[in-house]
LOKOLDREN-668570 format. One record per residue (C-alpha): x, y, z; residue in one letter. Coordinates in Angstrom, 2 decimals. Layout:
// residues N
@c1:X, c2:Y, c3:Z, residuo:A
...
//
This chain:
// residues 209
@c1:-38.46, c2:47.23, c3:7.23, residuo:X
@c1:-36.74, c2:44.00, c3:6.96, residuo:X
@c1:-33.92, c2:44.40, c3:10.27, residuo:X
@c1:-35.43, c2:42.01, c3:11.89, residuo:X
@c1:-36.31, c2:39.66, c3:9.30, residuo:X
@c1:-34.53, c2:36.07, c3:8.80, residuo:X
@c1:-33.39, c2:36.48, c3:5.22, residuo:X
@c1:-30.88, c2:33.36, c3:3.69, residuo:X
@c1:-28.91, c2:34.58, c3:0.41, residuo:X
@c1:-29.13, c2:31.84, c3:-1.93, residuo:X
@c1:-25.19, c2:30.02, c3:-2.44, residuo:X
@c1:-23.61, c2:32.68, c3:-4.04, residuo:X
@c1:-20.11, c2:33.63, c3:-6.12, residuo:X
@c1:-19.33, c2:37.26, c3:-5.68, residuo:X
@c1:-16.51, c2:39.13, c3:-7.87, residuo:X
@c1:-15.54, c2:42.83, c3:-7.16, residuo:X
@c1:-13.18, c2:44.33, c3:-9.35, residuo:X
@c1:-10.39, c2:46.94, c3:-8.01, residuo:X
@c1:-11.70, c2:50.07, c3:-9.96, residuo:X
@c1:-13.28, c2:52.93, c3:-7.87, residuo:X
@c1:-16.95, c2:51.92, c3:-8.57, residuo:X
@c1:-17.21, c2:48.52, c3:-7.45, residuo:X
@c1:-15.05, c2:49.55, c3:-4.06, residuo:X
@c1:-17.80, c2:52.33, c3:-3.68, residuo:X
@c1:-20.49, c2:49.49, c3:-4.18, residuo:X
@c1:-18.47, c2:46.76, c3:-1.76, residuo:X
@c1:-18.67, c2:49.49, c3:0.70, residuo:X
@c1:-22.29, c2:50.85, c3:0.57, residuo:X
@c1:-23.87, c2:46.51, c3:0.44, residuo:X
@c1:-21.56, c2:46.22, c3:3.50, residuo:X
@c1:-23.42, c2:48.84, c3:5.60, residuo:X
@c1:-26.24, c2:47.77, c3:4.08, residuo:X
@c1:-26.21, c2:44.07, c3:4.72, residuo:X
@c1:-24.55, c2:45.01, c3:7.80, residuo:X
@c1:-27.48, c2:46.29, c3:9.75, residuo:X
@c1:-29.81, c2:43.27, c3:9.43, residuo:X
@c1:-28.11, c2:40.50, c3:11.70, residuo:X
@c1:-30.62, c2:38.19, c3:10.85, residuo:X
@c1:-29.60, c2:38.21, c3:7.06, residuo:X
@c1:-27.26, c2:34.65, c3:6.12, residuo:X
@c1:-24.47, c2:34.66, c3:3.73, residuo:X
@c1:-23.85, c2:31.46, c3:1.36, residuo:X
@c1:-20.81, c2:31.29, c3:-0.69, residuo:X
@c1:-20.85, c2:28.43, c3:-3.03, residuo:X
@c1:-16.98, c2:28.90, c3:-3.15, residuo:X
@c1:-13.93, c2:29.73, c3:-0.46, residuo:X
@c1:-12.74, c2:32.50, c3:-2.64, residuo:X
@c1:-16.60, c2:34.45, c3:-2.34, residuo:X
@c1:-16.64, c2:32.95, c3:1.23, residuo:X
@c1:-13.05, c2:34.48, c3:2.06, residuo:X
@c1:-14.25, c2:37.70, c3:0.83, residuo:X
@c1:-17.89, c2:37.51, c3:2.50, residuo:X
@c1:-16.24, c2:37.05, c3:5.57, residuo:X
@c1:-13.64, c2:40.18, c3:5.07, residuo:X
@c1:-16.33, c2:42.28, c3:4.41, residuo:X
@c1:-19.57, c2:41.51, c3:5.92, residuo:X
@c1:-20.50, c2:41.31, c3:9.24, residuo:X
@c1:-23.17, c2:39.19, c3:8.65, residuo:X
@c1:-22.98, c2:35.29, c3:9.45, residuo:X
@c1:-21.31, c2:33.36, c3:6.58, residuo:X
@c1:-21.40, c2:29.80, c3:5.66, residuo:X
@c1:-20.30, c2:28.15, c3:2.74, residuo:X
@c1:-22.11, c2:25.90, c3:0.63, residuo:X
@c1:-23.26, c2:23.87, c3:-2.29, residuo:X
@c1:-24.78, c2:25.25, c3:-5.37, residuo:X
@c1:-28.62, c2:25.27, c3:-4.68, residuo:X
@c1:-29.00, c2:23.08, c3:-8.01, residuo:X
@c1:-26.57, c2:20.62, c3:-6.25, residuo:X
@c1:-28.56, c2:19.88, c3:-3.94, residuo:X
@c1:-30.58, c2:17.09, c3:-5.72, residuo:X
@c1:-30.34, c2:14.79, c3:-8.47, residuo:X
@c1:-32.36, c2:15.32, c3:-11.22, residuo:X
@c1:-35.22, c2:12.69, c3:-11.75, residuo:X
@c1:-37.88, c2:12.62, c3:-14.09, residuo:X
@c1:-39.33, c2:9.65, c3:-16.33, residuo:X
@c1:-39.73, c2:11.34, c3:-19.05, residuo:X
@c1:-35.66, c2:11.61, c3:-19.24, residuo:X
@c1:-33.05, c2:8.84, c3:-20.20, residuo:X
@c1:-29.34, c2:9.28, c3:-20.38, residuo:X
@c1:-28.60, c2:8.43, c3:-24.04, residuo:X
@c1:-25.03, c2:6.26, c3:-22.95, residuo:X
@c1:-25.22, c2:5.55, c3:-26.67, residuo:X
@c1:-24.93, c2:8.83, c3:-28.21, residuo:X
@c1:-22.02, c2:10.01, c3:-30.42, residuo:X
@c1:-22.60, c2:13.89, c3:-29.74, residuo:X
@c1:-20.74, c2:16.14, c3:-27.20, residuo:X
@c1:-22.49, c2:19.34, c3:-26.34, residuo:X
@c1:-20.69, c2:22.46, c3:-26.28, residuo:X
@c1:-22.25, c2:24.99, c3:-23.89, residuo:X
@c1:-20.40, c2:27.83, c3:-24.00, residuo:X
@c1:-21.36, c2:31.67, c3:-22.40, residuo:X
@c1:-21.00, c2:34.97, c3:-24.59, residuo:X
@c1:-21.05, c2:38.04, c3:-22.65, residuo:X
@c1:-18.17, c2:39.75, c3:-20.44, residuo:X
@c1:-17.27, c2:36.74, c3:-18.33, residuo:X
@c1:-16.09, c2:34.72, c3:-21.08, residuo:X
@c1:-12.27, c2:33.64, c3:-20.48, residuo:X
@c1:-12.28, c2:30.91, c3:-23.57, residuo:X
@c1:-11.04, c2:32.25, c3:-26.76, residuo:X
@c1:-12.78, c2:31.69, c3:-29.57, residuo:X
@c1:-9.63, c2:29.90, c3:-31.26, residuo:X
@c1:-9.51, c2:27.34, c3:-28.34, residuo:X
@c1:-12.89, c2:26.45, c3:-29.03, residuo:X
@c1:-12.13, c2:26.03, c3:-32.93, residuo:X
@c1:-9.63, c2:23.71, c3:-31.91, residuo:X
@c1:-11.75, c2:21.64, c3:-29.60, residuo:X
@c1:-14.71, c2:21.74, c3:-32.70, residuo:X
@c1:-11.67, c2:19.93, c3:-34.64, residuo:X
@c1:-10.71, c2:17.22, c3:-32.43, residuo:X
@c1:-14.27, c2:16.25, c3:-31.87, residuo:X
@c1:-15.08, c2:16.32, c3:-35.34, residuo:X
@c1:-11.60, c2:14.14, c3:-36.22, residuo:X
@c1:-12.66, c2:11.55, c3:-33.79, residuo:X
@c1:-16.11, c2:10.72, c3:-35.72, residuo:X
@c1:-18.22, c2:12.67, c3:-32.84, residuo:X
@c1:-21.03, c2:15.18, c3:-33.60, residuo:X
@c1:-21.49, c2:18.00, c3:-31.86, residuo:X
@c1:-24.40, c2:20.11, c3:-30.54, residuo:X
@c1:-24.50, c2:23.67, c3:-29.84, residuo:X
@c1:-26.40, c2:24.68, c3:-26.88, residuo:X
@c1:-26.65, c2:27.71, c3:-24.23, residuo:X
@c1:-28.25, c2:27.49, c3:-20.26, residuo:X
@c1:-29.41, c2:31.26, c3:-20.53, residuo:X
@c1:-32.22, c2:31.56, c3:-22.10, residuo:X
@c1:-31.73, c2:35.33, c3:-22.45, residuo:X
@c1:-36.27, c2:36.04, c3:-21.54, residuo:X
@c1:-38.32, c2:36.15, c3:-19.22, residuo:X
@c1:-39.96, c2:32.18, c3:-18.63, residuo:X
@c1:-43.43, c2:32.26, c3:-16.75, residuo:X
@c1:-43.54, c2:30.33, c3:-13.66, residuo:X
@c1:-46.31, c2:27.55, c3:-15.24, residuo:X
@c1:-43.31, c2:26.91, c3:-18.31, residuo:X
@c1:-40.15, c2:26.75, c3:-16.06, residuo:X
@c1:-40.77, c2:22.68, c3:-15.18, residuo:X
@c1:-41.72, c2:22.19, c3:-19.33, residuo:X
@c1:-38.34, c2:24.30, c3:-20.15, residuo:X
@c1:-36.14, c2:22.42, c3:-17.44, residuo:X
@c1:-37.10, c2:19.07, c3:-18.88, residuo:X
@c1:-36.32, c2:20.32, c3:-22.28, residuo:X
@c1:-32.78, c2:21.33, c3:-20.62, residuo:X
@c1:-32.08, c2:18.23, c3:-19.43, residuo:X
@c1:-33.16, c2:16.29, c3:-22.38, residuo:X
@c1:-30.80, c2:18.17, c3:-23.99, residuo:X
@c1:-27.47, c2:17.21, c3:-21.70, residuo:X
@c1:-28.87, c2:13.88, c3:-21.43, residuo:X
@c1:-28.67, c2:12.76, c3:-24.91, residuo:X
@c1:-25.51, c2:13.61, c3:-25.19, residuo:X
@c1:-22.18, c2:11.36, c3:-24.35, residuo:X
@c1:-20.46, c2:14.40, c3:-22.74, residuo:X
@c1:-19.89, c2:17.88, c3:-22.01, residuo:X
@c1:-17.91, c2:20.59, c3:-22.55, residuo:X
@c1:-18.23, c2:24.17, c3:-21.35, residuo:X
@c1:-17.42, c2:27.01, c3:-19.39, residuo:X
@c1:-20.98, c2:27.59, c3:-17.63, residuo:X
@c1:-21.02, c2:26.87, c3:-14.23, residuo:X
@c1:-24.21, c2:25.25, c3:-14.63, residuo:X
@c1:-23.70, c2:23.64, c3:-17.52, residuo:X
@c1:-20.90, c2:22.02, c3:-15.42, residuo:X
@c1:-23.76, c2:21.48, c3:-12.33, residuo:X
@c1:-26.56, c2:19.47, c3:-15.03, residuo:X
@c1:-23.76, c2:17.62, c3:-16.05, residuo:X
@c1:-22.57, c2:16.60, c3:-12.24, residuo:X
@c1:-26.40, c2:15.73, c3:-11.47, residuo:X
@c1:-27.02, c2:13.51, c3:-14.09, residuo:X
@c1:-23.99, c2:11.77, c3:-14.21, residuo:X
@c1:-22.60, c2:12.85, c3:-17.68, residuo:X
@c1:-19.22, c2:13.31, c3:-18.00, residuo:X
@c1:-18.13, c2:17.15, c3:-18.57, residuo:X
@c1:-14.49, c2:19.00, c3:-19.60, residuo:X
@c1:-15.18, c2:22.46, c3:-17.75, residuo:X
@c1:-13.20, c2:25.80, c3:-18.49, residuo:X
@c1:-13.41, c2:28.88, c3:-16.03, residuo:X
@c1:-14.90, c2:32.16, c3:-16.83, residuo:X
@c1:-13.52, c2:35.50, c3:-15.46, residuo:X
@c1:-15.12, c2:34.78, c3:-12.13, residuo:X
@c1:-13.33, c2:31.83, c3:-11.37, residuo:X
@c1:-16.64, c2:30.27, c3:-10.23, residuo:X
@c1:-16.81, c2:27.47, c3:-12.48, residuo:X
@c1:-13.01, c2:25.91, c3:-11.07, residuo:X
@c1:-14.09, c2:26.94, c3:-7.42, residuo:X
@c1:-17.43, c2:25.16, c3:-7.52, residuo:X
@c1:-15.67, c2:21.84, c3:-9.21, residuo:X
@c1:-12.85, c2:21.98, c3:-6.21, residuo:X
@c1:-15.00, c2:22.73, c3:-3.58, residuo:X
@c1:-17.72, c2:20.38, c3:-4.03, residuo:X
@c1:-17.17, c2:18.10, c3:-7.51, residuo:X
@c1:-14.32, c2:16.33, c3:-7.08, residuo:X
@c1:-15.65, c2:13.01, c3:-6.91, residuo:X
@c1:-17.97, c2:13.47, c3:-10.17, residuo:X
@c1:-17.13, c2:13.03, c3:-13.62, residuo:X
@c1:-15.58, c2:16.42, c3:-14.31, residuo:X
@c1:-12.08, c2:17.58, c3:-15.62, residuo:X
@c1:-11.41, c2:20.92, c3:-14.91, residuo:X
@c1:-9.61, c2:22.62, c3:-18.09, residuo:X
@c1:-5.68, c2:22.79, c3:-16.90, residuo:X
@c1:-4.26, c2:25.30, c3:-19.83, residuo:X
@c1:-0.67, c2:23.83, c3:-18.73, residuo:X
@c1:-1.66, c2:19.95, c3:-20.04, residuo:X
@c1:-3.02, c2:19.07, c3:-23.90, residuo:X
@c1:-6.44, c2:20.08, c3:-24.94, residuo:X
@c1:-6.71, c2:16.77, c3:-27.11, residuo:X
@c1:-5.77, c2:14.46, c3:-24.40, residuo:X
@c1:-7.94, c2:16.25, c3:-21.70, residuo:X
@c1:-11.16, c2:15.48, c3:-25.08, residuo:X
@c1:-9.63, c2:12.22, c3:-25.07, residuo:X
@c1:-9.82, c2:11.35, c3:-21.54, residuo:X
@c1:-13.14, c2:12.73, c3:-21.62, residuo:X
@c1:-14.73, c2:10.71, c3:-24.28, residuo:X
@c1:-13.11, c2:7.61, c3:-22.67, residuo:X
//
């Protein structure tokens, strides 16, 4: 019904695993997607736009993050410069690469250098009806913006930290999204991507600084 449709994927990160479902999957969206020439890829990182453009026919392009896009204004919200509290934003379901004793330790060195910390999460895990999605954004961002940093492994946590400004310490997830976003596109904002070969306390350090 759609073939000759214009349809533009939103900036996507795509991860297929080498077990004999996901190949069958790969395969079958491939015809699929395949037969509409008018559908658009968007990769939000070369390693989903590399593999777009191995398996797809369709055009591919890659760029930024939809959420990227713009900065996020409102009145009603103030970076707090003068807060003591780092929020930790950190995922919990199967693409979670941090382990849990890595995130003890960086509870500890906040908490040694007289910093409080908040505990926060970008999925909401419900349904939000369209008139409460501007009230719950606001809420969101109220929530990264009164506090002096950021760390987590959410790729948007990373992104509402880049668009407001507030400096972030981001760790990948299984995808990989969350380092190929920051490379492709964040390199001049106030993020440190995790490195697991350099200290954990100097890379909090550097990011409290």
């Amino acid at each position: 019904k759609c073939k000759n449709a214009k349809i533009f994927l939103f900036p996507q990160s795509s991860v297929w695993r080498s077990d004999l479902c996901d190949k069958l999957q790969l395969n079958r969206s491939s015809k699929i997607y395949s037969k509409n020439t008018k559908l658009y890829l968007m990769a939000r990182e070369k390693s989903t736009y590399d593999l777009m453009k191995k398996y797809f026919k369709n055009d591919t392009y890659i760029t930024p993050d939809i959420v990227l896009t713009k900065k996020y204004i409102d009145s009603k919200c103030e970076n707090d410069n003068h807060s003591n509290t780092v929020l930790l934003c950190f995922r919990n379901d199967v693409e979670k690469l941090i382990e849990k004793d890595i995130i003890e330790t960086i509870e500890k060195i906040i908490v040694s250098k007289g910093y409080m910390i908040k505990k926060f999460d970008t999925e909401t895990y419900k349904v939000i009806p369209y008139t409460q999605r501007k009230a719950v954004l606001d809420e969101t961002m109220k929530i990264f913006l009164n506090c002096q940093c950021v760390i987590t492994d959410r790729l948007h946590g990373m992104i509402f930290s880049a668009i407001n400004g507030i400096p972030c310490l981001a760790f990948d997830s299984t995808t990989h999204k969350v380092s190929g976003v920051a490379n492709e596109w964040l390199r001049s904002e106030n993020i440190i991507v995790y490195n697991n070969r350099a200290s954990l306390e100097n890379q909090i350090k550097l990011l409290l600084e």
